[in-house]
C-alpha positions in Angstrom: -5.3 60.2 -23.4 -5.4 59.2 -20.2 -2.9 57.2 -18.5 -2.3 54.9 -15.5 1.2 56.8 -14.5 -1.6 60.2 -14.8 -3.8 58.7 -12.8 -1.6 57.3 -10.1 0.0 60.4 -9.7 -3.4 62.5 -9.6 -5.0 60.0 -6.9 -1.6 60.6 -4.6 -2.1 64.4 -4.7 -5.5 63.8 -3.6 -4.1 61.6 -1.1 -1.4 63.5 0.3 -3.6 66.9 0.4 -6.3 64.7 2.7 -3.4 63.8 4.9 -1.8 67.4 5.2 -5.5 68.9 5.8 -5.7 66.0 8.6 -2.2 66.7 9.9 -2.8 70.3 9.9 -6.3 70.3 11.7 -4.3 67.9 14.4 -1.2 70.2 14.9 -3.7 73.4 15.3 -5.7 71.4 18.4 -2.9 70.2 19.8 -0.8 73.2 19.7 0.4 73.0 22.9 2.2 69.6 22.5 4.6 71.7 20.0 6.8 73.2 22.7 5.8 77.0 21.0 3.4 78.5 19.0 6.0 79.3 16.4 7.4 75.8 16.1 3.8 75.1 15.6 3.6 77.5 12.8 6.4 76.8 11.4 5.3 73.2 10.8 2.1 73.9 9.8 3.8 76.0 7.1 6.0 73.1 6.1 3.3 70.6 5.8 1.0 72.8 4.4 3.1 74.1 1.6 4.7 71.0 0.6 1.1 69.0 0.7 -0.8 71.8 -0.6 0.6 74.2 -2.2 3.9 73.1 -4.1 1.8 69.8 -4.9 -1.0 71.6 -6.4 1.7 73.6 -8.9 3.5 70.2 -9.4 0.3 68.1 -10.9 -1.2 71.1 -12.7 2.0 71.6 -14.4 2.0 67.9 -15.7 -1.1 66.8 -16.1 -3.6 69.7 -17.0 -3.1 72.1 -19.9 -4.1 75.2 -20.9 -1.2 77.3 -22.8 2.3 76.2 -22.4 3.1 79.6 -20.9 0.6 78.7 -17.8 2.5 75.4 -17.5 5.5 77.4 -17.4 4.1 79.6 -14.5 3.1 76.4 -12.5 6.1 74.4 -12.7 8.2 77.6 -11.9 5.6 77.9 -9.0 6.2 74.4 -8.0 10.3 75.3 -8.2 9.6 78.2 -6.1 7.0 76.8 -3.0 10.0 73.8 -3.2 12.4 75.9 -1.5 10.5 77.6 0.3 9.8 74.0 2.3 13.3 73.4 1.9 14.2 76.5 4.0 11.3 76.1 6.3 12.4 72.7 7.2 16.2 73.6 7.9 14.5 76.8 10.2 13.0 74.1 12.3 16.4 71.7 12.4 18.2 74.9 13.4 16.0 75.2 16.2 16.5 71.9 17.3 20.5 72.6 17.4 19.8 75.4 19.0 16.5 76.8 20.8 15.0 79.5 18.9 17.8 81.0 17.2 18.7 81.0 13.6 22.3 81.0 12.8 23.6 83.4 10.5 25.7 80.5 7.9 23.7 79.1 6.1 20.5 81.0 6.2 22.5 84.2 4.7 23.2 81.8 2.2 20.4 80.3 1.1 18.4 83.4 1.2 21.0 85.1 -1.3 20.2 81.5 -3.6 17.3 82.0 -2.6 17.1 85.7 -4.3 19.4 84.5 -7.2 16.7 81.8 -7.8 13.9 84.2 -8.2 15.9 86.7 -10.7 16.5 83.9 -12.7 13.3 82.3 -13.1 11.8 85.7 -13.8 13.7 85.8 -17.0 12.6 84.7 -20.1 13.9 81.0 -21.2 15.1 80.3 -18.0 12.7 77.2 -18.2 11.7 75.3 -21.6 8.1 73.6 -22.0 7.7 70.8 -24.0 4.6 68.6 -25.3 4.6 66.2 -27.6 1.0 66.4 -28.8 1.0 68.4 -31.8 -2.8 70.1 -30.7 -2.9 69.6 -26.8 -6.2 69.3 -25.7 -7.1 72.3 -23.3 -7.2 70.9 -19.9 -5.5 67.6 -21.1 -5.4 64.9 -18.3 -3.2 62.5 -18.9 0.0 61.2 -19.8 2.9 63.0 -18.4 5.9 61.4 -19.9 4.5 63.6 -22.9 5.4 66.9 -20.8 8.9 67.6 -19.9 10.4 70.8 -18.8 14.1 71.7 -19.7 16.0 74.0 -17.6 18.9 76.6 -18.6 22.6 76.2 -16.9 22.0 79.0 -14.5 18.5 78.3 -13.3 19.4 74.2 -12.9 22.5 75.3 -11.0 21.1 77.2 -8.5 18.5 74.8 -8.2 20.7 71.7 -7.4 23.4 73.7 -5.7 20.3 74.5 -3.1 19.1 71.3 -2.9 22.4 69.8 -2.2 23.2 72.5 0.5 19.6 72.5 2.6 19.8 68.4 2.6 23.5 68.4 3.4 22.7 70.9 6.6 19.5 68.7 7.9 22.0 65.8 8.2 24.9 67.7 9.5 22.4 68.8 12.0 20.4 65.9 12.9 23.7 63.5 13.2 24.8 66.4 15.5 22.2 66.2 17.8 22.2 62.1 17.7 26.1 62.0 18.7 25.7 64.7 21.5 21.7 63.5 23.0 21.9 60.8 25.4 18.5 59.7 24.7 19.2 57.8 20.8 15.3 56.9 20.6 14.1 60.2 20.6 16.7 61.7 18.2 17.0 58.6 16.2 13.8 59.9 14.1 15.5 63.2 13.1 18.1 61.6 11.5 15.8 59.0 10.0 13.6 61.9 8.3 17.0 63.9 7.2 18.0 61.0 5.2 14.5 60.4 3.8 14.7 64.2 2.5 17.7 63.2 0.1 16.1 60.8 -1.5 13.9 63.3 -3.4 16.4 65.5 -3.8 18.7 63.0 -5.7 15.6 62.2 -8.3 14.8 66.3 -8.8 19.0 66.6 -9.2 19.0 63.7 -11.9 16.0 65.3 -13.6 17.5 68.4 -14.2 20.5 66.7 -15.7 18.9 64.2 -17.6 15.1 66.1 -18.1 14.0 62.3 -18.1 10.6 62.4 -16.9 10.9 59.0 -15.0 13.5 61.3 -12.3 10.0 63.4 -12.3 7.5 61.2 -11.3 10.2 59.5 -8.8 10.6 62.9 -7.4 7.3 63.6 -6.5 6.5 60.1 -5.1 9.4 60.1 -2.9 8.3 63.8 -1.3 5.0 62.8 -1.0 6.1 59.5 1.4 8.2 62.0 2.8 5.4 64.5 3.8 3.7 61.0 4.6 6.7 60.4 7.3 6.9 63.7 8.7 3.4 64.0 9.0 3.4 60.8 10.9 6.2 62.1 13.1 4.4 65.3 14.0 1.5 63.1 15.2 2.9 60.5 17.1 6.2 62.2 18.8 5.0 66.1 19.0 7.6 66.1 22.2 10.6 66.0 19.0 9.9 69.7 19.7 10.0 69.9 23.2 13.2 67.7 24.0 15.7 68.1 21.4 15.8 71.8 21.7 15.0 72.1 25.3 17.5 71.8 27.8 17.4 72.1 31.7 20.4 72.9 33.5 19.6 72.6 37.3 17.0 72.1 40.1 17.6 73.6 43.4 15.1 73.0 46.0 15.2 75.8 49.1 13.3 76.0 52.1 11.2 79.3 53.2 14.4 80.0 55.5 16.7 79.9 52.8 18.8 76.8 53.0 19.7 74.6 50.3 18.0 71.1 50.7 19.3 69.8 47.9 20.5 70.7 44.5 20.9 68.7 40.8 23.1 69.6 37.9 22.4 68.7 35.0 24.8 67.9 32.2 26.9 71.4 32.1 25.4 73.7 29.6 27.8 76.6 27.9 24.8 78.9 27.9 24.2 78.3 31.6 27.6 79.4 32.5 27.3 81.9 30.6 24.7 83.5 32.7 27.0 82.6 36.2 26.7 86.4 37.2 22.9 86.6 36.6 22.6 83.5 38.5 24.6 85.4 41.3 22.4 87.9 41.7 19.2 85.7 41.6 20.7 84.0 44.3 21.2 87.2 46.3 18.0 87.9 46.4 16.6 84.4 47.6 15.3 85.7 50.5 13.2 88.3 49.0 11.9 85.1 46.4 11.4 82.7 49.2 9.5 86.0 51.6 6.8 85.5 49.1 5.2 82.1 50.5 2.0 84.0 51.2 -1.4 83.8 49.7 -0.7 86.9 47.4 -1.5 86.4 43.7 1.9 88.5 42.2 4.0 85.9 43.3 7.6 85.8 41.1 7.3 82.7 38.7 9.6 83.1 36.4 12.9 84.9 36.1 14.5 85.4 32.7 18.4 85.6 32.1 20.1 86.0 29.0 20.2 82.2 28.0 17.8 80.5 30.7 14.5 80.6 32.1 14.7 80.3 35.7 10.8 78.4 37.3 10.0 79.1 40.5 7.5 77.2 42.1 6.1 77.8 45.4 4.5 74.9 47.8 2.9 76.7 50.8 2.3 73.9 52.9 5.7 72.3 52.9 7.0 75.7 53.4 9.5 75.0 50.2 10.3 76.6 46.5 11.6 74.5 43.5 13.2 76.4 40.8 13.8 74.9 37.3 16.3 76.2 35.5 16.2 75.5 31.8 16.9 77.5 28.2 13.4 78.2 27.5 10.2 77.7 29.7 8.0 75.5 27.9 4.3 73.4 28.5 5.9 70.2 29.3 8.6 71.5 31.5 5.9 73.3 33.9 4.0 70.3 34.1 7.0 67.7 34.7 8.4 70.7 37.5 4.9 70.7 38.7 4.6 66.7 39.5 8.2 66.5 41.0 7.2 69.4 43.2 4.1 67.3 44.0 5.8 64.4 45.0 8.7 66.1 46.7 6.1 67.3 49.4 4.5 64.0 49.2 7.6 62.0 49.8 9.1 64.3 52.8 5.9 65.8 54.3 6.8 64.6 57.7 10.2 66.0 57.6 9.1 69.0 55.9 6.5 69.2 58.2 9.2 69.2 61.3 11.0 71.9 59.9 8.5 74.4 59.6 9.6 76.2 62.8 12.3 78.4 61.4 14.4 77.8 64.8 15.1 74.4 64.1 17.7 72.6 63.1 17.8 71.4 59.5 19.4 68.3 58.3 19.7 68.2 54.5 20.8 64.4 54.6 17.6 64.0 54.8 16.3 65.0 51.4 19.2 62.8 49.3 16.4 60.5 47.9 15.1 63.8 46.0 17.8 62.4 43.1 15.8 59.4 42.3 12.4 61.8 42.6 14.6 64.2 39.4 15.6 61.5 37.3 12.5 59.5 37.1 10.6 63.2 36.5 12.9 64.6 34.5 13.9 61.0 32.5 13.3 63.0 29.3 16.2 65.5 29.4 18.5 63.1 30.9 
């Protein structure tokens, strides 16, 4: 027999799979706007999987029927493609603590719950199925309060211990990065969506406890407005991914002869210090760098260090280089380095333009407005 709680909750996996196929088709052609190809991925995965594929496990399970050992399957599918979003998602929030690199505690961790999870759910009884029709109908649509699945000690253990420790880390995370970035509207959201993400998790804790199928139904509705949020973040603030794990630590601006004309520091960065001696050596060689203001197509454009990326960008004309330094080269750091260096030369042709006989005198003084030129370029990562 159909019902209207069967129906609701069938028309919202229709729902949120047009959405994720929507959000997914808009990440892939504007994959640029995602700072990397793998953060691009990597949210692709998360949407996809939690949209597509966990929902599709999580409805079938409920609503359709065909042997109560295939509803088994699914919902331990759905259990499964759950963590894997779960885990996914704290990848990416790693990555915005910290570009590109995964820390050891908790990923360790939750890949050995991770294991435990699927040892367990491989064994018989780990999770009960219950109708209460006494001949299901094959391929039954309807109620689902009439299904219920009941989970043993070990299996619902793991299960909310996991759940408690990914949410737990996305909002140790995101707070982090709202306390230490400047910029609160742009990190704001981060924090917003961590919280959103507990909500669900609460309801799936209270279901296992309780095996009420209301904490069910209010599971699934509160992931799906949170795929609905995400999704909507990924579409209208794609540059999440470029500023909260991007840094830049300096711009120096030298001309052909060498000399400094003027230099900004960022806020100090550990891993910039870190690479002092690199730096050094970079710096030694200057001359060979700043030789190469020729027409020559193998011109040095970027220099990699341990923990930074280090642009160089030549302008011919003005007889200058601008080099970026920053933790990892990205599209929207080449193009902001790109229209400073643009209106740099604009702003100081004429005394550029008086300085391009390497015999004379250079006054630096000159080029102190070129602090106004950063910040309003560089606004982003201030």
């Amino acid at each position: 027999m159909l019902s209207l709680t069967g129906f609701i909750l069938f028309i919202g996996y229709i729902v949120i799979s047009i959405i994720t196929i929507v959000s997914t088709s808009h990440i892939l052609r504007n994959r640029i706007a995602y700072g990397t190809e793998l953060n691009m991925y990597l949210n692709i995965a998360a949407i996809f999987n939690g949209g597509i594929i966990f929902s599709t496990f999580f409805i079938f399970s409920i609503l359709f029927y065909v042997s109560d050992n295939l509803s088994v399957i699914l919902w331990k599918g759905s259990i499964i493609t759950g963590f894997i979003s779960l885990i996914i998602n704290a990848i990416i929030y790693s990555f915005f603590k910290k570009y590109r690199k995964v820390q050891s505690f908790p990923f360790l961790y939750l890949a050995m719950m991770f294991g435990l999870l699927i040892g367990i759910l491989i064994l018989p009884g780990s999770i009960q199925y219950s109708i209460q029709i006494s001949d299901p109908i094959p391929f039954f649509f309807g109620d689902p309060s009439v299904v219920n699945f009941y989970f043993d000690f070990f299996s619902g253990f793991i299960i909310i211990i996991f759940q408690i420790t990914v949410i737990l880390y996305l909002l140790y995370v995101s707070l982090k990065i709202n306390f230490e970035y400047k910029n609160k509207t742009e990190s704001l959201p981060l924090v917003i969506n961590s919280i959103i993400y507990s909500l669900p998790s609460f309801m799936y804790i209270l279901y296992i406890l309780f095996s009420a199928p209301i904490y069910r139904e209010l599971y699934i509705t509160l992931i799906w407005i949170t795929y609905f949020a995400v999704d909507i973040v990924l579409i209208t603030k794609p540059e999440l991914f470029f500023i909260l794990p991007n840094k830049i630590y300096a711009v120096n601006i030298y001309h052909k002869s060498g000399i400094l004309l003027y230099s900004y520091q960022f806020e100090k960065q550990t891993e910039f210090q870190d690479d002092s001696k690199i730096w050094g050596n970079v710096l030694i060689g200057l001359n060979y760098i700043l030789s190469e203001f020729t027409d020559k197509e193998d011109k040095i454009e970027l220099i990699k260090t341990k923990n930074s990326d280090i642009l160089v960008l030549y302008e011919n004309k003005g007889g200058y280089a601008v080099m970026i330094s920053t933790n990892k080269k990205n599209a929207i750091v080449e193009t902001l380095s790109q229209n400073f260096s643009e209106e740099f030369g604009k702003k100081y042709s004429e005394e550029l333009n008086d300085i391009q006989d390497l015999n004379k005198i250079i006054n630096i003084s000159e080029f102190e407005g070129t602090k106004d030129l950063i910040e309003r370029n560089f606004q982003l990562y201030l």
